[in-house]
C-alpha positions in Angstrom: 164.0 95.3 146.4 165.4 92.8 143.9 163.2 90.3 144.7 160.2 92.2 143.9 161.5 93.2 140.5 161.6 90.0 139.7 158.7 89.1 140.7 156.9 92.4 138.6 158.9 90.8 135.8 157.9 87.3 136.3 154.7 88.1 136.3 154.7 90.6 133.1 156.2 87.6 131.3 153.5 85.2 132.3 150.6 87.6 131.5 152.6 88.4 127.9 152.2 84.6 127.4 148.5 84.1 128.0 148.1 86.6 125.6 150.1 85.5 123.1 148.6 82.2 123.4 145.1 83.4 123.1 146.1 85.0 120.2 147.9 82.2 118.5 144.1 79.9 119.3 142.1 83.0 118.1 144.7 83.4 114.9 145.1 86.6 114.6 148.4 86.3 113.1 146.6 87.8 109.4 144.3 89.9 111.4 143.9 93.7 110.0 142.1 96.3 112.1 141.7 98.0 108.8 139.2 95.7 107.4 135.5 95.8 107.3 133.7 94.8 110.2 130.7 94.0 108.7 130.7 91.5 105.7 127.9 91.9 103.3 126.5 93.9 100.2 124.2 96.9 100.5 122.7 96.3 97.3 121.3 92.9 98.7 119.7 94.2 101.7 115.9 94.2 102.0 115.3 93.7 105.8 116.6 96.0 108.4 115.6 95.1 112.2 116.8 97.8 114.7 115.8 97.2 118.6 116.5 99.0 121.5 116.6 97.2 124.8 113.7 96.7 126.1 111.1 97.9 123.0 109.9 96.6 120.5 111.5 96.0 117.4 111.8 98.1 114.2 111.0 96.4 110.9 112.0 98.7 108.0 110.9 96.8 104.9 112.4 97.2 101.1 109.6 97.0 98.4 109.3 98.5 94.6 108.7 101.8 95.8 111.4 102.0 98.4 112.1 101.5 101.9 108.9 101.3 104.1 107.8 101.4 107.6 105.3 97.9 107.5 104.1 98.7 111.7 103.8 102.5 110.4 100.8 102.1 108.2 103.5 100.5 105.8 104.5 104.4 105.5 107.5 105.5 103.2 110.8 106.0 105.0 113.4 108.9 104.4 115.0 106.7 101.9 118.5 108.8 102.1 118.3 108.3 105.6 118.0 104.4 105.0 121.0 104.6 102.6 123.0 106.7 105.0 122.8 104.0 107.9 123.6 101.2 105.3 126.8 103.0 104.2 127.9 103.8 107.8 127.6 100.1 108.6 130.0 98.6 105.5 132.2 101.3 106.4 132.5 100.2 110.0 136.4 98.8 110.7 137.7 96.0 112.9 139.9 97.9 114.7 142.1 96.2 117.5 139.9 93.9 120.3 139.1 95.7 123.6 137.8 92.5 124.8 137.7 88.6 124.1 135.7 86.8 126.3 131.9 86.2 126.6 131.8 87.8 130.1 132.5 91.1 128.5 130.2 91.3 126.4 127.7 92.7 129.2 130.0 94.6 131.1 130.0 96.8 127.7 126.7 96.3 127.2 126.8 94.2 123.9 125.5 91.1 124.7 122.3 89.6 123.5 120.1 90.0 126.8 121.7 93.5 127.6 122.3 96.1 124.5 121.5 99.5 123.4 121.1 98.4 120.2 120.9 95.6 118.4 121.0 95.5 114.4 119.9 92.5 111.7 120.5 92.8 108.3 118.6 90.1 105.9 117.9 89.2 102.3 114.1 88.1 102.5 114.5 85.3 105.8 118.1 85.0 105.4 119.8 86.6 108.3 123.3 88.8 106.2 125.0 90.0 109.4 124.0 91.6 113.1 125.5 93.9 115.5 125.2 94.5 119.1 125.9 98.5 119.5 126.7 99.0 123.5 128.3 101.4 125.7 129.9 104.6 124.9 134.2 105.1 125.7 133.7 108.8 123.6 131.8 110.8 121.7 130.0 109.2 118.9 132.1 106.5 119.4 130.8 102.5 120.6 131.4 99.7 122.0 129.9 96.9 119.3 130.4 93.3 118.6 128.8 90.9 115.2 126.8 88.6 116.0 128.6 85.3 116.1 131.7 86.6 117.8 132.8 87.5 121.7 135.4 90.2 120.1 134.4 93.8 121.4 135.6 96.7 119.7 135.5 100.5 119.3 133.4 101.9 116.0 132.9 105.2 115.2 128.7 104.7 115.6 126.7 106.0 117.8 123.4 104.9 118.8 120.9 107.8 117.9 122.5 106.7 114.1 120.2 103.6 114.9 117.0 105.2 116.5 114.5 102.3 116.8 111.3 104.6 116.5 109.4 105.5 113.6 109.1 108.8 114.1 112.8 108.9 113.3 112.4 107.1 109.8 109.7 108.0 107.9 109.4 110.7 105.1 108.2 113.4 107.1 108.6 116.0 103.7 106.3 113.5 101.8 103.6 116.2 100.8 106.2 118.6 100.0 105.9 120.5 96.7 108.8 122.6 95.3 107.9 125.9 94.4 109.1 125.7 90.6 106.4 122.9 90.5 103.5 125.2 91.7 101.3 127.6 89.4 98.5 128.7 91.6 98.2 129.3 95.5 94.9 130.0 96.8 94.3 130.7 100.1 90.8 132.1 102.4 89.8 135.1 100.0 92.7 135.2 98.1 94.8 133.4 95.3 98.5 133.8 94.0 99.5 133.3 90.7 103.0 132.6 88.9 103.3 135.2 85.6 107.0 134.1 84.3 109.1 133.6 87.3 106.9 135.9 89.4 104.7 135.6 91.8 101.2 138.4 92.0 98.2 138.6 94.0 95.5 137.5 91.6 92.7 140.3 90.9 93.9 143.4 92.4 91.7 146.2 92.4 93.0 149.8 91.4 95.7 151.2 93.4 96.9 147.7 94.4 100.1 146.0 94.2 101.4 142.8 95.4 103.5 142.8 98.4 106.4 140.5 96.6 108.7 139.9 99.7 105.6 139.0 101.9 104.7 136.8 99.2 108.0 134.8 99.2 107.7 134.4 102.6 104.3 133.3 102.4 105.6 130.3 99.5 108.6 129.2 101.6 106.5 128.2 105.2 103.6 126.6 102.7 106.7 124.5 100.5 108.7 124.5 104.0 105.5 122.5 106.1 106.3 119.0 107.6 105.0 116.4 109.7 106.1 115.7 113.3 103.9 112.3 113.0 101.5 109.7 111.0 98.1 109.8 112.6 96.7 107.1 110.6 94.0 106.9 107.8 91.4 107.2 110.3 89.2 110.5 110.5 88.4 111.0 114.0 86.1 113.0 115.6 88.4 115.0 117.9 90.7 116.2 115.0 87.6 118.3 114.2 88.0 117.8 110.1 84.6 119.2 109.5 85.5 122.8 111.3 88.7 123.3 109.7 91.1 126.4 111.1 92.8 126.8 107.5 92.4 125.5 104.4 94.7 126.6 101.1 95.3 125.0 97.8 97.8 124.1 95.2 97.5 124.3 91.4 100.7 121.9 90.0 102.0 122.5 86.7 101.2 119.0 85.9 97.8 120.1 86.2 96.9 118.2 89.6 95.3 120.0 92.4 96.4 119.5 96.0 93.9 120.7 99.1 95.4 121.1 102.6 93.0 120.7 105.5 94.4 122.0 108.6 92.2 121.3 112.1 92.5 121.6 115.3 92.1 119.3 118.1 90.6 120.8 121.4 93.1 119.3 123.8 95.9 118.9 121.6 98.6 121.5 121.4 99.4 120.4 118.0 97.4 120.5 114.3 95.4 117.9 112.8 96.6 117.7 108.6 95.1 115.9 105.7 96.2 116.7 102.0 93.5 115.1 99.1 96.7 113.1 97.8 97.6 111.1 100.7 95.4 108.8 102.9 96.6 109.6 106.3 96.4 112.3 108.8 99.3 113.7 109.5 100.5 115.3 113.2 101.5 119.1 112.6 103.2 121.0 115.0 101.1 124.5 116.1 104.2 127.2 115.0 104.1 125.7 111.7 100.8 126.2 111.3 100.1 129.4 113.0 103.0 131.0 110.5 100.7 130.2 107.2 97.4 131.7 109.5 98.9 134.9 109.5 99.0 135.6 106.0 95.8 137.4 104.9 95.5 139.0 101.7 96.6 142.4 103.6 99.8 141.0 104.1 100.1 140.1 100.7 98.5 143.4 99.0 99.9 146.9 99.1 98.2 150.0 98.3 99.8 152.9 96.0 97.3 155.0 97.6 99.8 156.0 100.3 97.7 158.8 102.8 98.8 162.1 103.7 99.1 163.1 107.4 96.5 166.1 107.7 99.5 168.8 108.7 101.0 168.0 105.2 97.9 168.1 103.1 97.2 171.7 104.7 100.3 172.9 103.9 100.0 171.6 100.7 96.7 173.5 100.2 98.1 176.7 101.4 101.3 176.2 99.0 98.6 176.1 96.0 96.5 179.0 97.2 99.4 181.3 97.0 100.3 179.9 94.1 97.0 181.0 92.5 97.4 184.1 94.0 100.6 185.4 92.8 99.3 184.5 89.2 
């Protein structure tokens, strides 16, 4: 019994020693799991490179106007989205080492033949810092290690914060318009109109009022409409742009008008969109669309000419006739 306590304690002693050695040659004798992970400045950053294994990488480009997408038809990103992953990253901290050695590194998935993700950041060709994003020990938790170094750690980062699709990056509310910005709505065989800070059915006919809460409604899905996908400034033939299924306009207080062309491919179960403003065709899905169909200028008009059911309006008769009578 003795001798096997020693022997536990022998050899808890000799594996305290390796790794206080490999400390000592690694110095980590100033080392501060606080600290940033990542070393560089935001503000400097013009190149972002995300890659999942196995695809193709993601090139999001900084120009004048913003961050782009140059393999996307050079499309606008979200740039708050852009912002948010940049902030994420420079907030990233050391923590302790989970592992040292090279032969880790694709056991948890963060070496450079085998990762989830793998992140560059540059200033024009010069490459600022990369990450290797692997495994996950928890919830939106990751294994990572920089590029450069075998330690692995733990960062709060998960890797759907570092989607390497399109889809997941561009501006999908570009052709948004706020309501405050639009004075006229016209639609198939009707308009609406903004008097003061209301809206009305433009050229009612006696006995007609306009159906405001339908007509809020109406504003928010046509403000509310995005797009699932960039199609491309191509016009093809199957998106049917010459036999539209809506079309509806909008009149901006800066005096610019906007026309929506909404079509329908045969085989698709999605909408074909092209506003005059952008040069793409846009990917739309069908609910979106279908909710804007269903407004026609019933739904938007009310009558004050409110009929009465045939039992009342006898009744009503009768009451007058004896009326007349007792006079």
């Amino acid at each position: 019994m003795k001798r096997n306590t020693f022997l536990f304690i022998f050899l808890v002693v000799q594996v305290a020693l390796v790794v206080a050695l490999y400390y000592s040659k690694k110095d980590y004798g100033a080392f501060s799991p606080e600290e940033n992970l990542l070393s560089f400045n935001k503000v400097d950053v013009n190149t972002i490179t995300l890659e999942a294994e196995g695809e193709q990488p993601l090139v999001l480009k900084k120009g004048p106007d913003g961050w782009g997408i140059p393999s996307y038809y050079n499309f606008p990103c979200n740039q708050a989205n852009v912002e948010d992953l940049l902030t994420k990253l420079s907030d990233l901290n050391k923590g302790w080492p989970v592992a040292l050695s090279t032969d880790s590194a694709e056991r948890f998935r963060v070496d450079k033949e085998n990762f989830v993700r793998h992140i560059i950041l540059q200033n024009n060709e010069k490459i600022m810092t990369e990450l290797f994003i692997g495994s996950a020990p928890s919830f939106r938790k990751s294994h990572a290690r920089v590029g450069g170094s075998d330690d692995i750690v733990v960062v709060e980062f998960s890797d759907f914060d570092a989607e390497a699709r399109p889809v997941d990056w561009f501006d999908r509310d570009i052709l948004n318009r706020s309501e405050a910005d639009i004075t006229t709505l016209t639609m198939d065989g009707y308009s609406l109109k903004k008097e003061e800070d209301n809206w009305i059915v433009a050229d009612l006919a006696d006995g007609e009022t306009s159906a405001v809460e339908e007509i809020k409604k109406l504003l928010k899905k046509v403000t509310g409409l995005t797009m699932e996908s960039v199609l491309g400034p191509e016009n093809k033939i199957e998106y049917h742009q010459d036999a539209p299924e809506l079309v509806f306009s909008l009149q901006l207080a800066s005096g610019e008008q906007v026309t929506y062309t909404i079509s329908k491919p045969e085989k698709d179960e999605h909408y074909v969109l092209k506003s005059s403003d952008n040069d793409n065709y846009f990917k739309v899905i069908l609910w979106m669309v279908d909710g804007i169909k269903e407004f026609t200028r019933e739904k938007v008009v009310q009558s004050s000419n409110i009929e009465i059911p045939f039992e009342q309006a006898e009744e009503k008769e009768e009451s007058n006739d004896g009326a007349t009578g007792s006079n």
